[in-house]
C-alpha positions as CSV (number, residue, x, y, z in Angstrom):
1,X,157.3,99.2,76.7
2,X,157.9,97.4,80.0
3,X,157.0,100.7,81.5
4,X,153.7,100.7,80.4
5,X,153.5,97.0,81.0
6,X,154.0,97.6,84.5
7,X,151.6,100.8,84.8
8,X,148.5,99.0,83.4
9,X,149.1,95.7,85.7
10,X,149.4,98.5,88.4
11,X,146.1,99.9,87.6
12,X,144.6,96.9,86.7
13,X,145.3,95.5,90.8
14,X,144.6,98.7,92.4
15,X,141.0,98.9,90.4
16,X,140.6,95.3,91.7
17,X,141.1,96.2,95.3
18,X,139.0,99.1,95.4
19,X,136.0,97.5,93.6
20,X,136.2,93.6,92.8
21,X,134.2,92.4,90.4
22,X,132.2,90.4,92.5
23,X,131.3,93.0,95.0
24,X,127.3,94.2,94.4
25,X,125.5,97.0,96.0
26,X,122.1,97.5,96.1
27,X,119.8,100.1,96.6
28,X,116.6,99.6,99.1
29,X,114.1,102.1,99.3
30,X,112.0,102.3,102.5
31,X,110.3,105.4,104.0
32,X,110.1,107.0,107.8
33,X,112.5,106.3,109.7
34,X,114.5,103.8,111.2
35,X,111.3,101.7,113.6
36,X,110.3,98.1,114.8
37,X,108.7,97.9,111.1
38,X,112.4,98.2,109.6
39,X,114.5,96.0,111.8
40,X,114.2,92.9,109.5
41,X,115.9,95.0,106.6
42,X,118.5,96.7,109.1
43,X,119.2,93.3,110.4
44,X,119.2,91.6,106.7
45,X,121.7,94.1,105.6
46,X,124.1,93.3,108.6
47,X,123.5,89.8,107.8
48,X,124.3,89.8,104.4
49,X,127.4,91.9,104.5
50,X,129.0,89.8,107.5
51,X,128.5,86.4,105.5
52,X,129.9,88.3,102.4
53,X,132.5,89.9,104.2
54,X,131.1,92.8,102.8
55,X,131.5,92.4,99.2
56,X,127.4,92.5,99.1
57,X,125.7,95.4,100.7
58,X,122.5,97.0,101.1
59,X,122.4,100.3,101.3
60,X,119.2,101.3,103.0
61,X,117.0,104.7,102.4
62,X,114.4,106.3,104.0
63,X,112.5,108.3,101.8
64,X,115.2,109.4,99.7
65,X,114.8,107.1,96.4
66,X,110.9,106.8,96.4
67,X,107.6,107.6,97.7
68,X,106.0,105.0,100.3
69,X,103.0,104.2,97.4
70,X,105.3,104.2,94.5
71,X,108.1,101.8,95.6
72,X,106.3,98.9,93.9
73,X,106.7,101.2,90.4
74,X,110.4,101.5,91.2
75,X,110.9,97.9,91.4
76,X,109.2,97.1,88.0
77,X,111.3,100.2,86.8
78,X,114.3,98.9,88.0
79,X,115.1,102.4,89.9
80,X,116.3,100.0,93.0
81,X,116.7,96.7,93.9
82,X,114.7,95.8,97.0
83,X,111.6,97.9,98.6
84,X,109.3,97.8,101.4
85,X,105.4,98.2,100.6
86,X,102.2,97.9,101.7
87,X,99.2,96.0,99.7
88,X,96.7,98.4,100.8
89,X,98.5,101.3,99.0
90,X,97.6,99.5,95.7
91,X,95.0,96.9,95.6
92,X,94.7,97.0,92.4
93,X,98.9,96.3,91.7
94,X,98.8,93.2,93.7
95,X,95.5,91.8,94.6
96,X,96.7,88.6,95.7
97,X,98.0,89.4,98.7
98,X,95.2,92.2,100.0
99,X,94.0,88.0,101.2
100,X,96.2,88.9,104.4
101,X,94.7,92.9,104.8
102,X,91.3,90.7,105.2
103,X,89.1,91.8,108.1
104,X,89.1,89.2,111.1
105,X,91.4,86.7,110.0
106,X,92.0,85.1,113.0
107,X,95.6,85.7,113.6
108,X,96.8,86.2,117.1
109,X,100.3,86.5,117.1
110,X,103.2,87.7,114.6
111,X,104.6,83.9,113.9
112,X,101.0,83.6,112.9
113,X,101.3,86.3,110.6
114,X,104.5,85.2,109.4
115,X,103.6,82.0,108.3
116,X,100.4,82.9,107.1
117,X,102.1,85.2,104.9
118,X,104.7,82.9,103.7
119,X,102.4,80.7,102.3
120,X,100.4,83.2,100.6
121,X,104.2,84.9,98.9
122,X,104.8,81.1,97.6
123,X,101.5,80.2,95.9
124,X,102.0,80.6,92.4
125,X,99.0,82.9,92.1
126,X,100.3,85.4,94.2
127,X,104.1,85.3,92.6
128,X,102.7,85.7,89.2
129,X,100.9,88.6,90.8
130,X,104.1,90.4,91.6
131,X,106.4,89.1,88.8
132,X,104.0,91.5,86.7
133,X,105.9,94.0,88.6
134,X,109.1,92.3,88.4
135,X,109.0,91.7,91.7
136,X,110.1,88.5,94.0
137,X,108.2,88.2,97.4
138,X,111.1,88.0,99.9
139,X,109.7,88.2,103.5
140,X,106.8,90.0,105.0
141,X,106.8,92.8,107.5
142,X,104.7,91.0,110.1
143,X,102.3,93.1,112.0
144,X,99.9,92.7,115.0
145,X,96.1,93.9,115.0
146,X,95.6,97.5,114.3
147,X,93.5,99.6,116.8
148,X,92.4,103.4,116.8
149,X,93.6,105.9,118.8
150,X,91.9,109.4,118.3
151,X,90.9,112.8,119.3
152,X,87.1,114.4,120.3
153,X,84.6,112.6,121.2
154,X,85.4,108.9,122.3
155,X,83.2,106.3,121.1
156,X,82.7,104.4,124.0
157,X,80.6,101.7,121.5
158,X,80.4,100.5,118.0
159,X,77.6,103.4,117.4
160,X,80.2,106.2,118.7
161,X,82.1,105.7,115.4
162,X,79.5,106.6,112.9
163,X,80.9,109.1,111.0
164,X,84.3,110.0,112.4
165,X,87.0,110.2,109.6
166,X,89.6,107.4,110.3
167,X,93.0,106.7,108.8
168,X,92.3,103.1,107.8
169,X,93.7,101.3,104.9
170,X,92.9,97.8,103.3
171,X,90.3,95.5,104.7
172,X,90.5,97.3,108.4
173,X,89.1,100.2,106.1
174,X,86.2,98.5,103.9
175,X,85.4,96.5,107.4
176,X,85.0,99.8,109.8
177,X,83.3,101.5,106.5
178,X,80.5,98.5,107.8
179,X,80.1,100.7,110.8
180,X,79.8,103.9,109.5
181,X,83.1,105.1,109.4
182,X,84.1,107.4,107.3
183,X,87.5,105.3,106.2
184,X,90.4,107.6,104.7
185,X,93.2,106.3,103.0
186,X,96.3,108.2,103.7
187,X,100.3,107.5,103.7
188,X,101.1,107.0,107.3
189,X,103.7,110.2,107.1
190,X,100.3,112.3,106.4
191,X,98.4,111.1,109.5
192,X,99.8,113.3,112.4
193,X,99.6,116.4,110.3
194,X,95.6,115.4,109.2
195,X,94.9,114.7,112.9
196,X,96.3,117.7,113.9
197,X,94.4,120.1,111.8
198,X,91.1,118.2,112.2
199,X,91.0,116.5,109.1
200,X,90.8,113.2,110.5
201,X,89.3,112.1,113.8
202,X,91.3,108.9,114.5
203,X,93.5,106.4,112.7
204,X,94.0,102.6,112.8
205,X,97.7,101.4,113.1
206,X,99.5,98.8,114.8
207,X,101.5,99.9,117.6
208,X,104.4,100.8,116.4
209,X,103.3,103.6,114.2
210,X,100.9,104.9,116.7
211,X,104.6,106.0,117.9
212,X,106.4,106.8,115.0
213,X,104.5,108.7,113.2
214,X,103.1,110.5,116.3
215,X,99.9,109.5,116.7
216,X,100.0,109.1,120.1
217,X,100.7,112.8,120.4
218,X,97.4,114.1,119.3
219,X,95.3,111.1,120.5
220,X,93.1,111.2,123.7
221,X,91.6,107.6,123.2
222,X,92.5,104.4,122.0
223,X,90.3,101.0,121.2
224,X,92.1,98.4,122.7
225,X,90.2,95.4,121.4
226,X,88.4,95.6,118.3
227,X,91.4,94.1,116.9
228,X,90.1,94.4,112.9
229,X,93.1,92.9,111.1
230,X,96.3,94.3,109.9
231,X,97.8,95.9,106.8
232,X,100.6,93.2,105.0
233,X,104.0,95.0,104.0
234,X,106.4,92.9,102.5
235,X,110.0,93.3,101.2
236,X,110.4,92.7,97.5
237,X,113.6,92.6,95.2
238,X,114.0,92.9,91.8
239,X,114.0,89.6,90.2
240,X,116.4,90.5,87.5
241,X,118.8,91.8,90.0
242,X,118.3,88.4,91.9
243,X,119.1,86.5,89.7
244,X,122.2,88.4,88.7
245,X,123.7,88.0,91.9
246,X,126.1,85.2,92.4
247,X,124.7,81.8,94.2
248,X,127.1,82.7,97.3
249,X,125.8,86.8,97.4
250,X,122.2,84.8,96.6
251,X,122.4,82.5,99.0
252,X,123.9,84.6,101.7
253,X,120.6,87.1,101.2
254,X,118.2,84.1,101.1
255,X,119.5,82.4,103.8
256,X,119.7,85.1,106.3
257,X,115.7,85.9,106.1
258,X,114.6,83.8,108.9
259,X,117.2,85.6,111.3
260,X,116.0,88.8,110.1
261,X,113.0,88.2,111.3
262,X,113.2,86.2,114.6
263,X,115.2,89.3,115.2
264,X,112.0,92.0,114.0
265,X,109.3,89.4,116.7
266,X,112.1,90.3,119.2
267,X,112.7,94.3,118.3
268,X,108.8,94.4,118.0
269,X,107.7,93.5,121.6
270,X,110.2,96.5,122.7
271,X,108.2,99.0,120.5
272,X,105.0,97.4,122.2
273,X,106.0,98.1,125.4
274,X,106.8,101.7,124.6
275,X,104.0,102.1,123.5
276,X,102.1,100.8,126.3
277,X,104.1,103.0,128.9
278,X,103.1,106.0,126.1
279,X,99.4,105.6,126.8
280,X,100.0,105.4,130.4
281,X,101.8,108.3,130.6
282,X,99.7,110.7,128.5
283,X,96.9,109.0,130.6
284,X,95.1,108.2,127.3
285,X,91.4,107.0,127.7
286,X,91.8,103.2,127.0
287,X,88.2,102.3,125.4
288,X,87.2,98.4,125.8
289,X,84.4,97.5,123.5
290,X,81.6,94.8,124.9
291,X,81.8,91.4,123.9
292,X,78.5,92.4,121.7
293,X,80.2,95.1,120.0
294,X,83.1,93.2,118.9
295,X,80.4,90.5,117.8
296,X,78.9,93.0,115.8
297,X,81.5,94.6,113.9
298,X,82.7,91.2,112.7
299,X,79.0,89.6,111.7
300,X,79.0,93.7,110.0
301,X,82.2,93.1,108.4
302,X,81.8,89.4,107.2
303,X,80.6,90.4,103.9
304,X,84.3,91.8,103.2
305,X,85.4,88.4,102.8
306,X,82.5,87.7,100.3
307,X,83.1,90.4,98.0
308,X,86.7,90.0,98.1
309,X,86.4,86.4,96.8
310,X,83.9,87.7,94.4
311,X,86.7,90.4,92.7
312,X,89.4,88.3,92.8
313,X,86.9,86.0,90.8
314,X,86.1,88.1,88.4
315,X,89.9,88.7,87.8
316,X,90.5,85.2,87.4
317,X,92.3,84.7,90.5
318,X,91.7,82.1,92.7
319,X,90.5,84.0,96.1
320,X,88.8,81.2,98.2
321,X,91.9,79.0,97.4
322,X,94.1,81.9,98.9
323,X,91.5,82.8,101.8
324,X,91.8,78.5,102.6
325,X,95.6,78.3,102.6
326,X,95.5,80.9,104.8
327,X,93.1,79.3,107.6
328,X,94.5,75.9,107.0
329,X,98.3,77.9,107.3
330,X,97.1,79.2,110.6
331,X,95.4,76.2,112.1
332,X,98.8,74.3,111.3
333,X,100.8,77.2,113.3
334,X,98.6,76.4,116.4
């Protein structure tokens, strides 16, 4: 009897060193690879494990738990814990926050962008939005204004774009659609493959996917300053899982968002620079619209912000309230 006393104590303190009963793993599915869009979660996962002394890790995956336009779906399902995704996949899933995909917003840097997002993630509106998902807004993936770089033809002004087939997403999409583009929505893995085989003409992304997802490669021009808007990607968890973790796993997650991303600003003006040096040394046609042009495309665009209002309206949500709190959020940041 002592013998078997003294086995099950055994195995009972070697299963407690090799997985304690506090420790918690989660799953977090992104897509790509590893770029300046990422860093917040690379750096929230070091983060977390350190003040946890690893007892709480996040084990991050590109691509290999869902697709980039059904990570939202895998939340609500509970498949994983935390994912990255874009508004502009679904507009339709999460309406709310398509506020910040708005053409012409008027944000000029990424602390801009953060707060302005912020504030939009802690409106009640916009949580209710998401908790249909079960889903908690946790921090945004703050982005800069998107530009095109293409192939053919380059439209040296606003007219030059009638027509072309451009990767654009969101409001940047419904506001060049104002111009005559022809806007296609595609997952940014499908864009190098569509400009290569002439599907596509051109496609509007921030900087840092112009590189990784090898835009740059195929393009021979680039817009420098229409400077549309921007997509808004946040990073959501589970809510059930959050509020299964314990307050010190909880508040070591929580707590370690505003490092992540002071550290993403920081890894984001290095991606920047590459990519400047990138167009300089492919010698890609740098295109500067006219002060007219720009002028233009926004008075084009303006009724965007009109009809968005007017949908979220008619679903009962409060869009100029959302489309205020952003411009007041903004003029505060200044």
């Amino acid at each position: 009897m002592k013998k078997l006393l003294f086995s099950a104590t055994t195995l009972l303190l070697a299963g407690s060193f090799a997985a304690p009963a506090f420790a918690a793993s989660w799953d977090v599915s992104l897509w790509g690879k590893r770029r300046a869009f990422t860093e917040h979660v690379e750096r929230l996962a070091e983060l977390v494990s350190e003040k946890t002394n690893g007892e709480f890790t996040l084990n991050l995956s590109y691509g290999g738990l869902s697709k980039n336009k059904e990570n939202l779906d895998g939340i609500a399902a509970g498949a994983f814990e935390m994912a990255q995704f874009c508004a502009g996949y679904h507009r339709d899933k999460n309406p709310t926050i398509t506020v910040m995909e708005l053409p012409f917003l008027g944000v000029n840097n990424l602390a801009e962008e953060i707060a302005a997002s912020r504030a939009v993630y802690a409106h009640p509106a916009a949580q209710k939005d998401l908790g249909r998902w079960n889903a908690t807004l946790l921090m945004p993936s703050p982005l800069p204004q998107y530009n095109i770089a293409g192939k053919g033809a380059a439209p040296t002004s606003l007219s030059g774009l009638e027509g072309i087939n451009i990767r654009a997403t969101g409001g940047i999409g419904n506001a060049l659609k104002k111009v005559g583009v022809n806007s296609v929505s595609l997952g940014a893995g499908e864009v190098y493959g569509a400009m290569e085989s002439g599907a596509i003409q051109g496609a509007a992304f921030a900087p840092h996917a112009h590189l990784s997802f090898k835009v740059v490669d195929e393009a021979e021009w680039w817009t420098s300053n229409l400077n549309p808007g921007s997509v808004n990607c946040p990073v959501v968890v589970n809510s059930e899982s959050l509020a299964d973790l314990s307050d010190a796993h909880r508040a070591a997650l929580l707590d370690s968002v505003d490092e992540a991303l002071e550290w993403y600003v920081d890894q984001y003006q290095v991606s920047v620079d590459k990519f400047n040096a990138k167009i300089a040394e492919k010698n890609i046609q740098v295109l500067t619209f006219s002060e007219s042009d720009v002028a233009k495309l926004q008075a084009t665009a303006a009724p965007v912000l009109s009809e968005w209002i007017a949908d979220m309206d008619s679903r009962g949500l409060p869009g100029q309230e959302l489309y205020d709190l952003v411009q007041t959020t903004l003029a505060a940041q200044r």
